[in-house]
C-alpha positions as CSV (number, residue, x, y, z in Angstrom):
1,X,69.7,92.8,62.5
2,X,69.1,95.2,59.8
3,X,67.2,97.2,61.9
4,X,69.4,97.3,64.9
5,X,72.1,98.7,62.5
6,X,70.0,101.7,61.3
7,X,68.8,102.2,64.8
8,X,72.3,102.5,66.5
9,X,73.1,104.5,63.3
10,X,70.5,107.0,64.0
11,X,71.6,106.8,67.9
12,X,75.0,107.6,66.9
13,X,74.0,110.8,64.8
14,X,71.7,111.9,67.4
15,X,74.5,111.7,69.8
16,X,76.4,114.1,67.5
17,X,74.3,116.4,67.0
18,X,74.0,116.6,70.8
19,X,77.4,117.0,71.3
20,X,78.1,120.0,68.7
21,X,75.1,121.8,69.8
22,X,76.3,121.8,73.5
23,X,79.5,122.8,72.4
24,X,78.4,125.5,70.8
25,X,76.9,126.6,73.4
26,X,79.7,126.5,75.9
27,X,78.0,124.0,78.3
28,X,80.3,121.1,77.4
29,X,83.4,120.1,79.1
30,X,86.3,118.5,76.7
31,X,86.9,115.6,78.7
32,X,83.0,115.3,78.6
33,X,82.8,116.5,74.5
34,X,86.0,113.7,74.0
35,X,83.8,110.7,75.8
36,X,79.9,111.4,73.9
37,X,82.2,111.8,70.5
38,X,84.1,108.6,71.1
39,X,81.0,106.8,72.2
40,X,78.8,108.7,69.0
41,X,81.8,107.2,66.6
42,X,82.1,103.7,68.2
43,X,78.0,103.2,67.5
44,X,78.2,104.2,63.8
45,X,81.5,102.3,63.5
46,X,79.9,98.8,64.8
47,X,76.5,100.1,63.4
48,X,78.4,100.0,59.6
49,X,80.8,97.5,60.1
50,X,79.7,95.0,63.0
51,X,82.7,92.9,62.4
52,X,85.6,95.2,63.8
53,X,84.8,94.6,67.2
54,X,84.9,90.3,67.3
55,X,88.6,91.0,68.0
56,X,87.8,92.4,71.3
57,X,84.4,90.3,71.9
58,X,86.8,87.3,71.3
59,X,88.9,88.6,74.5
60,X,85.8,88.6,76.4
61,X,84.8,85.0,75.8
62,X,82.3,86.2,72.9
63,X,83.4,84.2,69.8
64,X,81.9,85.7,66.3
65,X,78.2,85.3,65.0
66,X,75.3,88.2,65.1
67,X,73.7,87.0,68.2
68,X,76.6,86.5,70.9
69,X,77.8,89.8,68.8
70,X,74.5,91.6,70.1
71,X,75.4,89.7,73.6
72,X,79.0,90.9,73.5
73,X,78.2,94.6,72.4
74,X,75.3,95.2,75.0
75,X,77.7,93.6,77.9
76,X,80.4,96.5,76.3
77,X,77.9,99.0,76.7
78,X,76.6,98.1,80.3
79,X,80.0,98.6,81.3
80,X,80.3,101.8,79.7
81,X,77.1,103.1,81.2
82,X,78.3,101.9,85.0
83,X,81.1,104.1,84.4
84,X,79.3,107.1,83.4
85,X,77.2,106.6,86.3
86,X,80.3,106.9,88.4
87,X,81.3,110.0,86.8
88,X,78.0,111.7,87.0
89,X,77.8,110.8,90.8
90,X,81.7,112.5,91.1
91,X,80.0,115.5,89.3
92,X,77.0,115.6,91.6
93,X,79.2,115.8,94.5
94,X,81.3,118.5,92.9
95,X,78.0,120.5,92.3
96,X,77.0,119.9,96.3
97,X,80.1,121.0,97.7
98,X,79.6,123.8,95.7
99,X,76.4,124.8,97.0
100,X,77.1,124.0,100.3
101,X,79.6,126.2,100.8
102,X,77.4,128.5,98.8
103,X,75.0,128.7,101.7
104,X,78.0,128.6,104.1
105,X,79.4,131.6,102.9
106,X,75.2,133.4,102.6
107,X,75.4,132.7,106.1
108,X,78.4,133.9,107.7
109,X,77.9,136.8,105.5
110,X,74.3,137.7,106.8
111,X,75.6,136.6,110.3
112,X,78.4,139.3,110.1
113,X,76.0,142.0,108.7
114,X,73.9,141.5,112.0
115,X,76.6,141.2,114.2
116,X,79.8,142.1,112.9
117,X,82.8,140.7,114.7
118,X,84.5,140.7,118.0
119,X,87.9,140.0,118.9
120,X,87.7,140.6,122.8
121,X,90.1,138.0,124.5
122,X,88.3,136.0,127.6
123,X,85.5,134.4,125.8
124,X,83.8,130.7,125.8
125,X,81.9,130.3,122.3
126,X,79.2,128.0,122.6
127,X,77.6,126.6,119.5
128,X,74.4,125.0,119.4
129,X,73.6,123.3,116.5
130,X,69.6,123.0,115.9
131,X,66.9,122.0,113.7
132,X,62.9,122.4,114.4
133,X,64.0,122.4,118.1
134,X,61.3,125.1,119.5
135,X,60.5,123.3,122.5
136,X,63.7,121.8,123.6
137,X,65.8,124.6,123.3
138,X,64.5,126.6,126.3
139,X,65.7,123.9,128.4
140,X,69.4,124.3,127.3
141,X,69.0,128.1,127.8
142,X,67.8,128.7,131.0
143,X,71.0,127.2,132.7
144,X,73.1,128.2,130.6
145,X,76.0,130.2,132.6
146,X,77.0,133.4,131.8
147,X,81.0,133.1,132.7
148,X,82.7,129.7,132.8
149,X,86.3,130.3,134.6
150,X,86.6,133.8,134.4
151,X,85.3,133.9,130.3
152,X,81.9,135.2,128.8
153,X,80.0,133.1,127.4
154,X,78.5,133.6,124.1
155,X,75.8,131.6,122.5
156,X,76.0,130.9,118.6
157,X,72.9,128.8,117.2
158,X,73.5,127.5,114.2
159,X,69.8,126.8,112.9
160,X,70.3,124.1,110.1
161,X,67.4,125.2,107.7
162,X,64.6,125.3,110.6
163,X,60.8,125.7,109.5
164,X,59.8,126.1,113.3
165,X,60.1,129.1,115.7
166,X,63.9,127.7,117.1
167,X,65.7,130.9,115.5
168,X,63.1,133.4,117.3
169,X,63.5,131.4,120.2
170,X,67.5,132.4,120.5
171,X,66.9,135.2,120.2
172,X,64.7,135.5,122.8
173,X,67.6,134.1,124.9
174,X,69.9,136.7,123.6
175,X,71.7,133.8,122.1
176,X,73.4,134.6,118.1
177,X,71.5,133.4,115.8
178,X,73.0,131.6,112.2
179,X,70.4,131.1,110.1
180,X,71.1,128.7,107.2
181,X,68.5,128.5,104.6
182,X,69.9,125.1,103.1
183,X,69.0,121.9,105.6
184,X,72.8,120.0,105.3
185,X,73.0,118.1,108.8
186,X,74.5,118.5,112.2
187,X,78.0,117.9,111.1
188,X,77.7,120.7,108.9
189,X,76.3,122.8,111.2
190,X,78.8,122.1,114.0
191,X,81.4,122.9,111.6
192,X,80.0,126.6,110.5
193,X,79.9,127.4,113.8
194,X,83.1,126.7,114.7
195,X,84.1,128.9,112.2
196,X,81.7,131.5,113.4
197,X,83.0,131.2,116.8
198,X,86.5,131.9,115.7
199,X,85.5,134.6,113.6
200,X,84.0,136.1,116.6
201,X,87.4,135.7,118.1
202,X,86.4,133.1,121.0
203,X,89.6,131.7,123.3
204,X,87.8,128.5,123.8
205,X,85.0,126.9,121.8
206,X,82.5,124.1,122.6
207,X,79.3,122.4,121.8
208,X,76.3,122.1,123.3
209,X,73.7,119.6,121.9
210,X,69.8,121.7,121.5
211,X,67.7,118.8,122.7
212,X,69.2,119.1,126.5
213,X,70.9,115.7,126.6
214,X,73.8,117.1,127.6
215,X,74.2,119.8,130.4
216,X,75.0,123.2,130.0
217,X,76.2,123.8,133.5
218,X,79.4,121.2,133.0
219,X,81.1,123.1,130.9
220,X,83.5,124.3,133.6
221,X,84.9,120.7,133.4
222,X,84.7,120.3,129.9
223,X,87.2,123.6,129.1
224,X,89.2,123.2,132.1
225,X,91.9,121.0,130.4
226,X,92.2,123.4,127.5
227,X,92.6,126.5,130.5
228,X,95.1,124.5,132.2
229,X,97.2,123.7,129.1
230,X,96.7,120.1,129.2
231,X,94.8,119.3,125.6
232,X,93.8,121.1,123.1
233,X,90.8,118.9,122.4
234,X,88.3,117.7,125.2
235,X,85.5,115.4,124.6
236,X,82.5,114.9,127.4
237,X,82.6,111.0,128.0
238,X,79.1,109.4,129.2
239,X,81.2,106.4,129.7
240,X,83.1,108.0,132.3
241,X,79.9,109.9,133.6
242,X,76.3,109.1,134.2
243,X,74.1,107.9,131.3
244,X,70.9,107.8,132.0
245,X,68.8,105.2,130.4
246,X,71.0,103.9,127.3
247,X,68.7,102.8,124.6
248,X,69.3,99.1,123.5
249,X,71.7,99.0,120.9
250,X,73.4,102.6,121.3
251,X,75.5,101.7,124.2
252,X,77.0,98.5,122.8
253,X,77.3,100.5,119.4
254,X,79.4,103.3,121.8
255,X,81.8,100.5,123.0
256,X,82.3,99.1,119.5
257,X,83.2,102.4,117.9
258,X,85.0,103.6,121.2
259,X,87.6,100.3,120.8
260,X,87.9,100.9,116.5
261,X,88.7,104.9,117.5
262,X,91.4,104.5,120.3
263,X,92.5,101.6,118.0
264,X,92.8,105.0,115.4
265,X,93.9,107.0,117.3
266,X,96.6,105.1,119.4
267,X,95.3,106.0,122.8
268,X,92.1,105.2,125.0
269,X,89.2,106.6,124.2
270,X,85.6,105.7,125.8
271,X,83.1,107.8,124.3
272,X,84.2,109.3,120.3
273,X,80.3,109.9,119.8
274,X,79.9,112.6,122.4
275,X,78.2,115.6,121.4
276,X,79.7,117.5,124.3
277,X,83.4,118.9,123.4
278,X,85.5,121.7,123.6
279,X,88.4,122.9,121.2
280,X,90.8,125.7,121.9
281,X,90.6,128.0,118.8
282,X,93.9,127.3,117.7
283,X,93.3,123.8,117.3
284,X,90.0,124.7,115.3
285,X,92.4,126.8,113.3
286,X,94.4,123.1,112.4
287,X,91.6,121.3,111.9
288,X,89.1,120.8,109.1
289,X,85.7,119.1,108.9
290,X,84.2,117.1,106.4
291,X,80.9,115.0,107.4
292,X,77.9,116.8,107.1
293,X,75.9,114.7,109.5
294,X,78.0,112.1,111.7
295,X,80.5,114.9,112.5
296,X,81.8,113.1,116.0
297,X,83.0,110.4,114.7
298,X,85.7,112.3,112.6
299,X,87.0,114.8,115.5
300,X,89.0,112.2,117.3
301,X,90.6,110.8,114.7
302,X,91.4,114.5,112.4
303,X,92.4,115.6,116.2
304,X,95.3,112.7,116.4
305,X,96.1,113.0,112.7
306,X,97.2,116.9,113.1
307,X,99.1,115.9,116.7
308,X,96.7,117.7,118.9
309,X,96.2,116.3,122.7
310,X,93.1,114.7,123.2
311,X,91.5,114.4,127.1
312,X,88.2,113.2,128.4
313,X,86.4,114.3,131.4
314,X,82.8,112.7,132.6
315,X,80.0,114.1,131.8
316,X,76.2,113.7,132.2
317,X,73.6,112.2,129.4
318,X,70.3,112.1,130.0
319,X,66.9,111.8,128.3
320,X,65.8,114.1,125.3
321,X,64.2,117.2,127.2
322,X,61.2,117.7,124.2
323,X,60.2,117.0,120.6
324,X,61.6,114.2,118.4
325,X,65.4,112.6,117.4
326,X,67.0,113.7,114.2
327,X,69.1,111.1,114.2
328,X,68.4,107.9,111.6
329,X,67.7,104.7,112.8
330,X,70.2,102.7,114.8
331,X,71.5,100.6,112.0
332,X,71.8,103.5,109.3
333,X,73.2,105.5,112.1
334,X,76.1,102.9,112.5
335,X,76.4,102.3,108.9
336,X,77.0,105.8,108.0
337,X,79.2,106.6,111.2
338,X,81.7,103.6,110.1
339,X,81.7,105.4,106.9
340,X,82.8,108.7,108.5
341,X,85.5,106.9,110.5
342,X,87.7,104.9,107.7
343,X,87.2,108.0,105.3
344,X,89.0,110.3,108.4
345,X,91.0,107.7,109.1
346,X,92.1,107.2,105.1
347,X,91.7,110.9,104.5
């Protein structure tokens, strides 16, 4: 035991020594400089005097002698260290939402340098988030309408840290091109679009999946409730419309979520997953977007939340048109979707 004492002795200065020098230095915190220097002081205390902490072992069940002391000590300390962890996550997500909207900001910044903005009234933004998707976004391109109900269209493709040729490719098309050097998921994507859109000073804004599952040439049905003053929120239901060939899993996953949402959200809804929706641009304005990857799972939900009208028209789903799925397997899919649903919901 003799040896444990000089050892969490020598821990203990180490710890200070740590702590001063980073101080120093101005790359400690307080609350962070307050929790090393209790912990630093707490190991030299027990390492000198052992004894001052049977009162609290005794609360834990621990009662006194050097070995259930060791016992008692290393349970304290495992508890100690689970709550650091926690904090250190907490500042790991401090430091990504930092850097996110880092790269958000790079983005719209460069986006704006190449294009500057536009506030011309009558115009349907259309953002396309993609990622590597070369050889499926011609597909969504080429019918692609130029006027939906009397309102340009204007392409925005947000390309979500893409190695391939996708960003040349919308060009090509004429399409606006967001090029985001920082891979964060579609959710994220979506989301800086949106704001893009706005920016650009689009009446109406909707999405349009770059894989060609969904089909460009419904959008008049999509924006017509918004045009007609009848929601501010539409979302294309495949429930309503024609899916073609559901995987297995998917479409029973689609019902489940659809009955926990309209549960949520206090009206019927048949398809919250949809890729395939439509906002006026004040209700983009209202709103404000979180997930990074399962992003349709928080629009109905934030929607209800701020009192904006929801509608759903049919709409058409059909097989991939080239290259591979982004999304994660069908389990981690629904895992992380869940997730994104209670935190709207609680949020």
């Amino acid at each position: 035991m003799h040896y444990l004492h000089i050892l969490g002795l020598i821990v203990a200065v180490g710890l200070l020594a740590i702590l001063l020098l980073r101080w120093r230095r101005g790359r400690l915190r307080l609350p962070d400089a307050l929790i090393m220097g209790v912990l630093a002081a707490s190991l030299g205390v027990i390492s000198i005097a052992p004894s001052v902490v049977d009162p609290v072992l005794r609360l834990l069940g621990f009662p006194p002698g050097n070995e259930r002391r060791v016992i008692g000590v290393l349970l304290i300390s495992n508890i100690l260290t689970y709550v650091l962890i926690l904090r250190s996550y907490a500042r790991t997500d401090a430091v990504e939402v930092l850097l996110a909207d880092f790269a958000d900001r790079i983005a719209a910044r460069h986006f704006v340098w190449d294009y500057g903005t536009e506030t011309r009234a009558s115009k349907l933004g259309v953002v396309i988030p993609a990622l590597n998707e070369e050889t499926s976004l011609p597909s969504v391109m080429d019918v692609m309408p130029k006027q939906v109900h009397g309102l340009d269209v204007e392409i925005i493709v947000v390309s979500d840290g893409s190695t391939d040729a996708t960003e040349k490719v919308a060009r090509d098309y004429g399409a606006l091109v967001v090029g985001r050097d920082l891979r964060r998921g579609q959710g994220a994507a979506v989301s800086l679009g949106y704001r893009i859109a706005v920016l650009r000073g689009a009446q109406i804004v909707a999405t349009v999946d770059a894989d060609g599952q969904y089909d460009p040439l419904e959008l008049p049905q999509l924006i017509k409730p918004i045009l007609d003053g009848e929601a501010d929120v539409v979302h294309g239901s495949r429930v309503l419309g024609d899916y073609e060939s559901p995987v297995f899993g998917r479409a029973q996953g689609i019902k489940l979520f659809a009955r926990l949402t309209s549960l949520m959200a206090g009206s019927r809804i048949t398809d919250p997953a949809s890729g395939f929706r439509a906002f006026s641009a004040e209700a983009l304005l209202k709103l404000r977007f979180r997930e990074r990857q399962f992003h349709a799972s928080e629009v109905t939900v934030a929607a209800v939340k701020e009192g904006l009208r929801l509608k759903e028209v049919p709409c058409t789903f059909r097989e991939r048109a080239a290259g591979t799925t982004k999304k994660p397997p069908l389990l981690q899919y629904g895992i992380g979707y869940a997730r994104s649903l209670l935190r709207t919901w609680l949020g």
